[in-house]
N, CA, C and O atoms as CSV, one atom per row, in Angstrom:
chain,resi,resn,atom,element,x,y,z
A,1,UNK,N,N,-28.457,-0.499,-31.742
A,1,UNK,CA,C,-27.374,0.052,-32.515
A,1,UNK,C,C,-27.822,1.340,-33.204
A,1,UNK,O,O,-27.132,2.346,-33.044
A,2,UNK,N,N,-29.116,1.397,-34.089
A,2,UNK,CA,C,-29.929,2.463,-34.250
A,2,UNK,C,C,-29.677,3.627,-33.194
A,2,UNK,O,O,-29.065,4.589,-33.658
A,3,UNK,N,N,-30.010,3.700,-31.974
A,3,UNK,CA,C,-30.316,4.625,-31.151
A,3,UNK,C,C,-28.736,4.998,-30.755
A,3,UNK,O,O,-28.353,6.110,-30.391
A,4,UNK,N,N,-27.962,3.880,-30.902
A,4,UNK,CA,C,-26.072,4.108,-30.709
A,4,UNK,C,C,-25.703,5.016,-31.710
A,4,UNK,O,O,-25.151,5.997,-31.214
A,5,UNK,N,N,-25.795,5.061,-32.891
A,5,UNK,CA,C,-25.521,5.325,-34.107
A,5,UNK,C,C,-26.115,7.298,-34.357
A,5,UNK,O,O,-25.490,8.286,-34.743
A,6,UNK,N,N,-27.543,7.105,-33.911
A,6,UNK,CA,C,-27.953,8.706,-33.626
A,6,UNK,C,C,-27.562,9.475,-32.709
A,6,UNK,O,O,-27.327,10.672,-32.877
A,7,UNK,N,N,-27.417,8.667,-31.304
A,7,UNK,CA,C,-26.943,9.662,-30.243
A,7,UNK,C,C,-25.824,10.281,-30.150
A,7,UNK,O,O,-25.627,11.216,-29.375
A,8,UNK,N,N,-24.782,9.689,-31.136
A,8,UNK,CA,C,-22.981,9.830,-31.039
A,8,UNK,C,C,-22.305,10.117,-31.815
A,8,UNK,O,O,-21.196,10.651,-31.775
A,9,UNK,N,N,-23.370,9.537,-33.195
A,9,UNK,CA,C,-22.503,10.316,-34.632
A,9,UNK,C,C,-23.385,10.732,-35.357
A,9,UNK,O,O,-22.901,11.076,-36.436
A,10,UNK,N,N,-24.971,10.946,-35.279
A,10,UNK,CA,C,-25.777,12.018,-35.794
A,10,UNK,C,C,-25.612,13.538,-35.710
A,10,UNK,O,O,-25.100,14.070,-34.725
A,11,UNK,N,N,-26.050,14.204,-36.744
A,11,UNK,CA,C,-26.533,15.632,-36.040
A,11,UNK,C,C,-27.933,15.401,-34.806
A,11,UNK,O,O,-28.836,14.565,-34.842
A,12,UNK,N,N,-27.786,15.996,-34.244
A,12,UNK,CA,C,-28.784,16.113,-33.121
A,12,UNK,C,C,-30.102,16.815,-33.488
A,12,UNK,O,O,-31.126,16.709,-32.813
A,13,UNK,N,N,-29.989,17.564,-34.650
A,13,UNK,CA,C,-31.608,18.077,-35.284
A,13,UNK,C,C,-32.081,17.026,-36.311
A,13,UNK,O,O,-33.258,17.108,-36.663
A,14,UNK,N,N,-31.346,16.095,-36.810
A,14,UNK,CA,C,-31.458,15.220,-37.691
A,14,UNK,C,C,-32.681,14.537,-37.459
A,14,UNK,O,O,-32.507,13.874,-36.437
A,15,UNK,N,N,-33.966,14.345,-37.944
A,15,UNK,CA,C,-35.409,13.607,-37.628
A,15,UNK,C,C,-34.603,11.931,-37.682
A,15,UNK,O,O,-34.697,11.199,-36.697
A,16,UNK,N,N,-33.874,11.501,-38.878
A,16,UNK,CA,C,-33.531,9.792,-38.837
A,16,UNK,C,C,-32.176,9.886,-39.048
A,16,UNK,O,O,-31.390,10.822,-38.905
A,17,UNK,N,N,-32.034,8.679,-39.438
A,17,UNK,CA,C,-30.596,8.541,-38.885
A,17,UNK,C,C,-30.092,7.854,-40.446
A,17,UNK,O,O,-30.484,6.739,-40.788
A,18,UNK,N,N,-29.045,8.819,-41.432
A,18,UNK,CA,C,-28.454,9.032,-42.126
A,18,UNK,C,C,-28.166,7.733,-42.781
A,18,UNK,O,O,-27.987,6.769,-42.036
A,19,UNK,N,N,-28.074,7.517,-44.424
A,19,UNK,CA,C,-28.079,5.849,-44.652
A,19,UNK,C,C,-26.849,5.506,-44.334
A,19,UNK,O,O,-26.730,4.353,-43.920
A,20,UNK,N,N,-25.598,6.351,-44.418
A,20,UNK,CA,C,-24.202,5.558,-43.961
A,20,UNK,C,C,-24.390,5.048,-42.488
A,20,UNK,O,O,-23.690,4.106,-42.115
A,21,UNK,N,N,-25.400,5.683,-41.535
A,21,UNK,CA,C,-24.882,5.383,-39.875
A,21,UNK,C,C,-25.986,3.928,-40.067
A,21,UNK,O,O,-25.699,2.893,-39.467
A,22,UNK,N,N,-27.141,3.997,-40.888
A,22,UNK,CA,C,-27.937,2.734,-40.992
A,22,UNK,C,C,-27.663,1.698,-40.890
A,22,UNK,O,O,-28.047,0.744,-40.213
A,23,UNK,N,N,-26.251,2.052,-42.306
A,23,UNK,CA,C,-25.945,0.582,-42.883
A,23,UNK,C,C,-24.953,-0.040,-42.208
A,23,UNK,O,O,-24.770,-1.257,-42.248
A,24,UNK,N,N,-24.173,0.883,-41.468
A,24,UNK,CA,C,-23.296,0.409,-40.552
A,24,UNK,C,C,-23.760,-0.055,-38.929
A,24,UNK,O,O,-22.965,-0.569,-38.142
A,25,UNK,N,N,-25.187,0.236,-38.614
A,25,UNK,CA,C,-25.811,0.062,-37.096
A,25,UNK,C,C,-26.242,-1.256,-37.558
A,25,UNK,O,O,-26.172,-2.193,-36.763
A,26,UNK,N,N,-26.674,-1.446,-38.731
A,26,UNK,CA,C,-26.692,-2.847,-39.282
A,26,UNK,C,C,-26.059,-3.561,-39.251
A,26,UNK,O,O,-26.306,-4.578,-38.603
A,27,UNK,N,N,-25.117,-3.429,-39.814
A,27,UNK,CA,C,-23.885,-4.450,-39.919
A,27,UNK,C,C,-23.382,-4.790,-38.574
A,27,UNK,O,O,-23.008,-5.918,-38.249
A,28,UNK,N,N,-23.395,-3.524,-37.644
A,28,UNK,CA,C,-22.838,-3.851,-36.155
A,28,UNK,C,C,-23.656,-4.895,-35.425
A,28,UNK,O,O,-23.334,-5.701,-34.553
A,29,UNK,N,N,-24.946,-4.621,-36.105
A,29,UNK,CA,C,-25.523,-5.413,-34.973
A,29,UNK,C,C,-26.161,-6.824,-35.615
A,29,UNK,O,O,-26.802,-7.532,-34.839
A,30,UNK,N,N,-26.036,-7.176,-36.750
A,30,UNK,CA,C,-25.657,-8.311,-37.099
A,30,UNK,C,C,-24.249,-9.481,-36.666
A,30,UNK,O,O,-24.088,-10.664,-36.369
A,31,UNK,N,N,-23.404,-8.159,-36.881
A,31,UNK,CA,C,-22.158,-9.320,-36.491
A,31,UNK,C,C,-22.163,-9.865,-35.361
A,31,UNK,O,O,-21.767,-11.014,-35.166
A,32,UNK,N,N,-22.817,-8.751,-34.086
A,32,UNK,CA,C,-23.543,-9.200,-32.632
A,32,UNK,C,C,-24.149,-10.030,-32.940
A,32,UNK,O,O,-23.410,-10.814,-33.536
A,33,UNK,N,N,-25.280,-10.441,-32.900
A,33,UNK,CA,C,-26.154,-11.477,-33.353
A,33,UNK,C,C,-25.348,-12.327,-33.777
A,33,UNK,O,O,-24.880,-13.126,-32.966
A,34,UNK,N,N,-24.957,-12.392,-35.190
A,34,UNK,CA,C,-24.290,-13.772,-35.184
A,34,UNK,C,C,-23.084,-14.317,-34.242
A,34,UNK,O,O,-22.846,-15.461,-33.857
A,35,UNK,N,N,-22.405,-13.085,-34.009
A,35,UNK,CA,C,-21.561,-13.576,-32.562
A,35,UNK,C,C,-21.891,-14.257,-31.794
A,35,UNK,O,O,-21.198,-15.179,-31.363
A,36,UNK,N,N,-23.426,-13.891,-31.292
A,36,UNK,CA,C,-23.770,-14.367,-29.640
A,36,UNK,C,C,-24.306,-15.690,-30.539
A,36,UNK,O,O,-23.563,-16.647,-30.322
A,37,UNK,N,N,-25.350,-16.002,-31.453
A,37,UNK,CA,C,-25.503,-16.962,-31.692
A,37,UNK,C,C,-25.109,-18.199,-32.228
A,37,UNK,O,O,-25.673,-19.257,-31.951
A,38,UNK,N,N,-24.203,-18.095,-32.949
A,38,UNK,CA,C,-23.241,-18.899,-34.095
A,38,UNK,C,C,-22.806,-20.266,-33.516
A,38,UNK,O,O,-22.728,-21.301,-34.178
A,39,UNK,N,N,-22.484,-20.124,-31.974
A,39,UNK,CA,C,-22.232,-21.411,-31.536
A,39,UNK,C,C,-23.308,-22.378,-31.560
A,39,UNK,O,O,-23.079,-23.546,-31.870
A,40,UNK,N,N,-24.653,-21.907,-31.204
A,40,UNK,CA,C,-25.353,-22.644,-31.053
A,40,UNK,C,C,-25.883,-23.656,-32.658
A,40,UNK,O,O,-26.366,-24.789,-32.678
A,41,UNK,N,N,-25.650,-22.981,-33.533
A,41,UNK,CA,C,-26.094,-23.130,-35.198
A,41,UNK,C,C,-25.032,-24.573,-34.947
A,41,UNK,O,O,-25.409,-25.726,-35.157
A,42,UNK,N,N,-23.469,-24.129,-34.391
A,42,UNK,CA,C,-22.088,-25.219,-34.831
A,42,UNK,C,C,-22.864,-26.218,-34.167
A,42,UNK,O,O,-23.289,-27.152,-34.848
A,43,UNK,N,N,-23.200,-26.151,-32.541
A,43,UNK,CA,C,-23.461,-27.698,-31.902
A,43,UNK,C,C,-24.831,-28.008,-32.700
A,43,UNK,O,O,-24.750,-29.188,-33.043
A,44,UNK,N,N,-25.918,-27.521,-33.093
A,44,UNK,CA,C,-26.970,-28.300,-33.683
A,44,UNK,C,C,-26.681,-29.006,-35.026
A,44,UNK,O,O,-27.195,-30.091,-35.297
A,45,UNK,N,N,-25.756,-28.288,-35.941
A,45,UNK,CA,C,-25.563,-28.619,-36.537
A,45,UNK,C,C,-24.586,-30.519,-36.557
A,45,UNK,O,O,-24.953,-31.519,-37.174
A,46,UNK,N,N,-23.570,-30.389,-35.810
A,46,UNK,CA,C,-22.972,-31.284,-35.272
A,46,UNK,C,C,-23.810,-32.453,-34.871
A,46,UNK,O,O,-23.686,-33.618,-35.248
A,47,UNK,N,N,-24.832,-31.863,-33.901
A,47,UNK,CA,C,-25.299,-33.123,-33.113
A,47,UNK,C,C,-26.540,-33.553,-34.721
A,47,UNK,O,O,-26.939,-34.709,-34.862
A,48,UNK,N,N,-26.844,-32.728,-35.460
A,48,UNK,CA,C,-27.708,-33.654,-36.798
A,48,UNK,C,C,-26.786,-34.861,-37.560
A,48,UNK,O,O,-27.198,-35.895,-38.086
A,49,UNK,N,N,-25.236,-34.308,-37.418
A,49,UNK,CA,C,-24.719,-34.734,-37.996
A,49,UNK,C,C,-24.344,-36.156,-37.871
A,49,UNK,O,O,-24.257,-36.991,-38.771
A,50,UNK,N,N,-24.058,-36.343,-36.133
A,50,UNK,CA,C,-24.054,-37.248,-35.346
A,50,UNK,C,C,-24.430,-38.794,-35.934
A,50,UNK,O,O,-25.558,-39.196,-36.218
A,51,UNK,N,N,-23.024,-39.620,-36.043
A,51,UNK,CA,C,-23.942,-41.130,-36.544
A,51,UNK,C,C,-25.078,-41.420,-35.683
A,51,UNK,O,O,-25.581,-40.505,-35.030
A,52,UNK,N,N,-25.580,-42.738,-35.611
A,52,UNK,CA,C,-26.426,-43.104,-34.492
A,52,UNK,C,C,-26.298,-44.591,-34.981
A,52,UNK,O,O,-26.722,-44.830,-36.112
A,53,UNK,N,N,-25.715,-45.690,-34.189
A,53,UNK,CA,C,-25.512,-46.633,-34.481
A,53,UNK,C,C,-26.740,-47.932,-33.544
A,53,UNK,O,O,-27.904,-48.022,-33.154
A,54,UNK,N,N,-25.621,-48.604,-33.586
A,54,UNK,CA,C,-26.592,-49.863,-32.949
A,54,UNK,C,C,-26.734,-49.468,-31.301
A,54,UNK,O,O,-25.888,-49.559,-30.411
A,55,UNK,N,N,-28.435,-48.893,-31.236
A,55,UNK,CA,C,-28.567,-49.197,-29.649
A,55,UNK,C,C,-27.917,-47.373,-29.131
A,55,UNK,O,O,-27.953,-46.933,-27.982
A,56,UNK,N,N,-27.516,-46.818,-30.053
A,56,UNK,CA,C,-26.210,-45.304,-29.143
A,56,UNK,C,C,-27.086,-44.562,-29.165
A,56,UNK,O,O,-27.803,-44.461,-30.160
A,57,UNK,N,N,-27.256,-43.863,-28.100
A,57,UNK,CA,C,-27.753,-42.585,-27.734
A,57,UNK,C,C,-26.944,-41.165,-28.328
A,57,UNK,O,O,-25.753,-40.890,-28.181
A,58,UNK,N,N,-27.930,-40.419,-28.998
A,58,UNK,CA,C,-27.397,-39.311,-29.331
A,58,UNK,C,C,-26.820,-38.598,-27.890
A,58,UNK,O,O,-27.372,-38.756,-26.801
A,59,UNK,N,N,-25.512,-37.726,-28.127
A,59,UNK,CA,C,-24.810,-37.173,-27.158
A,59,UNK,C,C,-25.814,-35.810,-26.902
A,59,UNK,O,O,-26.218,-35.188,-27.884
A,60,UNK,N,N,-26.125,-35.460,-25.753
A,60,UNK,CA,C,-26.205,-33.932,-24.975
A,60,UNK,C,C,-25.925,-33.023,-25.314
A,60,UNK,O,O,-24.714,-33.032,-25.534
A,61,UNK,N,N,-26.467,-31.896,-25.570
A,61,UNK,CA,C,-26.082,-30.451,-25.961
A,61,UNK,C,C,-24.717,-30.167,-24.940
A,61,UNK,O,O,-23.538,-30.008,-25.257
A,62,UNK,N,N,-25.344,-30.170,-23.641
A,62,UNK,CA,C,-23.680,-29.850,-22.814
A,62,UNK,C,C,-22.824,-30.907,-22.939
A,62,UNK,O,O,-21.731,-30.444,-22.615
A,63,UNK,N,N,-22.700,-31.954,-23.196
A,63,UNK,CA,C,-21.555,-32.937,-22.871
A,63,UNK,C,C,-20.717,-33.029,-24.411
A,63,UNK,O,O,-19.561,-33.344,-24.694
A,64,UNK,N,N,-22.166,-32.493,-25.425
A,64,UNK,CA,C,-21.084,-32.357,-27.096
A,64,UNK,C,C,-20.417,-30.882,-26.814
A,64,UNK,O,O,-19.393,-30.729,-27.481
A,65,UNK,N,N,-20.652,-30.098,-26.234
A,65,UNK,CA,C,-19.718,-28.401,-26.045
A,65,UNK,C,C,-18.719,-28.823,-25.774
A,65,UNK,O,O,-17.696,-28.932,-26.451
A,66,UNK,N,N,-19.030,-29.219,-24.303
A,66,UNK,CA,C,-17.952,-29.970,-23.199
A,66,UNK,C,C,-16.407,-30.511,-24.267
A,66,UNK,O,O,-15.281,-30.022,-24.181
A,67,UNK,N,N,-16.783,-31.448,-25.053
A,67,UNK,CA,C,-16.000,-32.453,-26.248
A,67,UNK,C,C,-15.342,-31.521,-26.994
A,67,UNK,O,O,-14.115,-31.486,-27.096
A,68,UNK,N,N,-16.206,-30.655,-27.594
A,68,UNK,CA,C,-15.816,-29.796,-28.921
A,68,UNK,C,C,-15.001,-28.926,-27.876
A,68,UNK,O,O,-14.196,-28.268,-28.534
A,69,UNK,N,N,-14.928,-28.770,-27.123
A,69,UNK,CA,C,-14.094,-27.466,-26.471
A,69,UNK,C,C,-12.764,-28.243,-25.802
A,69,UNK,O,O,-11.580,-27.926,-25.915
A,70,UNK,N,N,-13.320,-29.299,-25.111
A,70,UNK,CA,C,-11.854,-30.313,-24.928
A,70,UNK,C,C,-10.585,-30.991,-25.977
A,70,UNK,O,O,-9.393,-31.294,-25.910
A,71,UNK,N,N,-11.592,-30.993,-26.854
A,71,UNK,CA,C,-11.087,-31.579,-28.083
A,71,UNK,C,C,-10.509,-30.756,-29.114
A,71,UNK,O,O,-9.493,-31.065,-29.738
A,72,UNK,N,N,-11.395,-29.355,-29.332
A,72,UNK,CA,C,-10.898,-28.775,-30.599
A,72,UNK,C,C,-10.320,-27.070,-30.200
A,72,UNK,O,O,-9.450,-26.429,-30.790
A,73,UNK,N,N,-11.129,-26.670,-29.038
A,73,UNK,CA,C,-10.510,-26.039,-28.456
A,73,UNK,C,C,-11.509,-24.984,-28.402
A,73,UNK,O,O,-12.343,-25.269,-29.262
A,74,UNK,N,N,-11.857,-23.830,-27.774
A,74,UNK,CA,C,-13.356,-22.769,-28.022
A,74,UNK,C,C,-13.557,-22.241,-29.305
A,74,UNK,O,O,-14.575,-21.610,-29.591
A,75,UNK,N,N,-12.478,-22.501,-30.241
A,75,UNK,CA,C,-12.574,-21.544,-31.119
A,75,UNK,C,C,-13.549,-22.223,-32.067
A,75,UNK,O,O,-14.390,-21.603,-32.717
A,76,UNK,N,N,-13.395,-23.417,-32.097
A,76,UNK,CA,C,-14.020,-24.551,-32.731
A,76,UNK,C,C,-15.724,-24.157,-32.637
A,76,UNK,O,O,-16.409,-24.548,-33.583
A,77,UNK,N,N,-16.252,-23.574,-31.780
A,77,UNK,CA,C,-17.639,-23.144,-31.681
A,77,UNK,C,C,-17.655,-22.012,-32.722
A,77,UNK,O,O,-18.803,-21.615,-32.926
A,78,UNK,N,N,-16.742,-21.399,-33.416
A,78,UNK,CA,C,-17.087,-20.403,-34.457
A,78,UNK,C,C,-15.986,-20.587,-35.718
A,78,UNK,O,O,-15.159,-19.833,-36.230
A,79,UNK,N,N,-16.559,-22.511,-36.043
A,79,UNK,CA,C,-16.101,-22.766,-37.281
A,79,UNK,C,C,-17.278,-22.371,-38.298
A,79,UNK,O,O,-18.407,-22.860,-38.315
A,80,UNK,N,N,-16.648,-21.158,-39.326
A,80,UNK,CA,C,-17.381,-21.119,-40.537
A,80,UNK,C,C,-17.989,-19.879,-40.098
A,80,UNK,O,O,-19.069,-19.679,-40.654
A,81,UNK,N,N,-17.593,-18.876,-39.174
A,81,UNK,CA,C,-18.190,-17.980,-38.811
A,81,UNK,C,C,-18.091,-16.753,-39.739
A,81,UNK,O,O,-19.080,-16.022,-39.810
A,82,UNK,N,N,-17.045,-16.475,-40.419
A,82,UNK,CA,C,-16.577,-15.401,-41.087
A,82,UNK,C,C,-17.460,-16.154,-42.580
A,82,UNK,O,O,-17.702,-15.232,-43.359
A,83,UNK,N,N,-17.860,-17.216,-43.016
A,83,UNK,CA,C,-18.624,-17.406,-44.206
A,83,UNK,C,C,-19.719,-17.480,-44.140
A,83,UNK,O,O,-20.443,-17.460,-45.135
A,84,UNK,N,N,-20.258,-17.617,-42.602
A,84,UNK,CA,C,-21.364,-17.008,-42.138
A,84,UNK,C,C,-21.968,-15.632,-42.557
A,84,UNK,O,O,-22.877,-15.207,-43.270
A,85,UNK,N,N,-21.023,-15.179,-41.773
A,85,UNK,CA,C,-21.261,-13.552,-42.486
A,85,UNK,C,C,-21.377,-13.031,-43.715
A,85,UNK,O,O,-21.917,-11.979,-44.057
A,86,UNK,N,N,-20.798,-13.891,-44.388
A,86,UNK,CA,C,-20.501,-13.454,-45.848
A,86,UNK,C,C,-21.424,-13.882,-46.683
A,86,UNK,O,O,-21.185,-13.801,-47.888
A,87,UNK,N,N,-22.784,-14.478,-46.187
A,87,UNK,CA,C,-23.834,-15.074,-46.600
A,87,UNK,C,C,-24.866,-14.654,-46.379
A,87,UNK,O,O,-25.822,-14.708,-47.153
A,88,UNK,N,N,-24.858,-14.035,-45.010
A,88,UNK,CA,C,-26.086,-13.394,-44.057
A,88,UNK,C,C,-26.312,-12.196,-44.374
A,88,UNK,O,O,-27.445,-11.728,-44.493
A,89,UNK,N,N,-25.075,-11.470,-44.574
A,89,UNK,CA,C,-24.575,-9.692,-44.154
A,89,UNK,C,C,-25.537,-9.395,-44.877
A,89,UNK,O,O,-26.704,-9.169,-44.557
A,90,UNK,N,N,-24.679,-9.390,-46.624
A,90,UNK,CA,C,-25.000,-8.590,-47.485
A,90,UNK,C,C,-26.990,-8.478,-47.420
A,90,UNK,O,O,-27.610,-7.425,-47.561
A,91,UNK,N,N,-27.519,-9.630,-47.216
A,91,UNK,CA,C,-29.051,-9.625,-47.960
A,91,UNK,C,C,-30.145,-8.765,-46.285
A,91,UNK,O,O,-31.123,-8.034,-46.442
A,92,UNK,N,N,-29.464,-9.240,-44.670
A,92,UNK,CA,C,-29.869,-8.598,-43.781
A,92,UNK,C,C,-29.581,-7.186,-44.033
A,92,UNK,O,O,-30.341,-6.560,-43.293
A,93,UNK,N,N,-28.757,-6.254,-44.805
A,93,UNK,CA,C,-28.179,-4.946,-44.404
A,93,UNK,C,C,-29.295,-4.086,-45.563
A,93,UNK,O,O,-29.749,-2.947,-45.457
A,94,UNK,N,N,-29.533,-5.192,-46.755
A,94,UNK,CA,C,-30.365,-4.681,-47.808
A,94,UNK,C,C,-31.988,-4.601,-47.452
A,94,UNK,O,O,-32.805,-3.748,-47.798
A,95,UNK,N,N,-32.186,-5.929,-46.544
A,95,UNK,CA,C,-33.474,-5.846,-45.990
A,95,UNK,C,C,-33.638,-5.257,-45.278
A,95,UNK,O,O,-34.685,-4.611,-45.236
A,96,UNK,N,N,-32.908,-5.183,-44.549
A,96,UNK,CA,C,-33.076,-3.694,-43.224
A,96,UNK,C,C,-32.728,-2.315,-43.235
A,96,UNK,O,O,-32.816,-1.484,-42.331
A,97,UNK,N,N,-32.278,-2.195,-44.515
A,97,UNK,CA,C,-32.335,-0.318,-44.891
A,97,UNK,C,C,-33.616,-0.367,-45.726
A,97,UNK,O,O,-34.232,0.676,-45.949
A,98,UNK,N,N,-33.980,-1.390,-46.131
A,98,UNK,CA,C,-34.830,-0.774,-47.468
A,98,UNK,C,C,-36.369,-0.765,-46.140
A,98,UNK,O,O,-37.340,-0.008,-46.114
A,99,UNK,N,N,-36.069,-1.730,-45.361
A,99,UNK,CA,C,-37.594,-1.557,-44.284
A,99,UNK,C,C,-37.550,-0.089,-43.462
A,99,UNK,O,O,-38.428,0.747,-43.248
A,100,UNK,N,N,-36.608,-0.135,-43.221
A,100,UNK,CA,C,-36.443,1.381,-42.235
A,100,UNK,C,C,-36.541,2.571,-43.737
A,100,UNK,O,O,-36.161,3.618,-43.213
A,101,UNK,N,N,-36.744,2.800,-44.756
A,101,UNK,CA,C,-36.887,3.717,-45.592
A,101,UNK,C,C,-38.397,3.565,-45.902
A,101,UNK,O,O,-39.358,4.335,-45.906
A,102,UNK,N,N,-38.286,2.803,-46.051
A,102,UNK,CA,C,-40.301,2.476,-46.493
A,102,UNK,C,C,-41.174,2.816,-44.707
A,102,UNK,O,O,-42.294,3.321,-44.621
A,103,UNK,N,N,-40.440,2.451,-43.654
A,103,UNK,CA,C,-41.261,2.941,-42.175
A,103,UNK,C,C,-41.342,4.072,-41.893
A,103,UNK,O,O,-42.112,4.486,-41.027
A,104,UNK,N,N,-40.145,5.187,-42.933
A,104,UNK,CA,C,-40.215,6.583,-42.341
A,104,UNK,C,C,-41.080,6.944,-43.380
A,104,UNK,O,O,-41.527,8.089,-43.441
C-alpha cells in the first residue's frame, strides 16, 4: 500500500511518503488484512466456543464453515467485523506511523 500510495499520489521527487498518504496506506491495508483474515478469528473462535458433551467430537474447521454458511448465511463469517476495526485501527495506524518515522 506504501509503494501504492507513492507511485500515484506522491510528488515523484518526494524521498518518503507524506504522513496523510501513510496514515491512509495504513488504514488501507489493515482493513485488507482484517478482511482476508477475520473469518478465520469467527470459526476459531466458534469452534472454542463449541460445547463438548458426553463422548461428541468437536466439529471440523470445514464442516463448521460449511454450517455457518448454510445456516447463517456468508455474511455470518464477518460477525463483529466493523468492531473489529474499531479496536485494531486506531492503535495499528499509531504504531505504524510512529515506526516508519523513527526508520527514516
Amino acid at each position: 500500500m506504501k509503494f501504492y500510495f507513492k507511485n500515484n499520489f506522491e510528488d515523484p521527487s518526494a524521498d518518503k511518503l507524506s504522513s496523510k498518504y501513510l496514515i491512509a496506506s495504513t488504514i488501507a491495508g489493515k482493513i485488507f488484512a482484517n478482511f482476508i483474515s477475520y473469518p478465520h478469528q469467527v470459526i476459531r473462535s466458534r469452534q472454542q466456543y463449541e460445547k463438548i458433551g458426553d463422548g461428541i467430537v468437536k466439529e471440523s474447521m470445514p464442516s463448521l464453515i460449511a454450517r455457518i454458511v448454510r445456516q447463517e448465511g456468508p455474511a455470518a463469517l464477518y460477525t463483529g467485523f466493523c468492531l473489529n476495526l474499531i479496536r485494531s485501527l486506531p492503535a495499528a495506524t499509531v504504531y505504524y506511523f510512529i515506526y516508519e518515522r523513527l526508520c527514516d
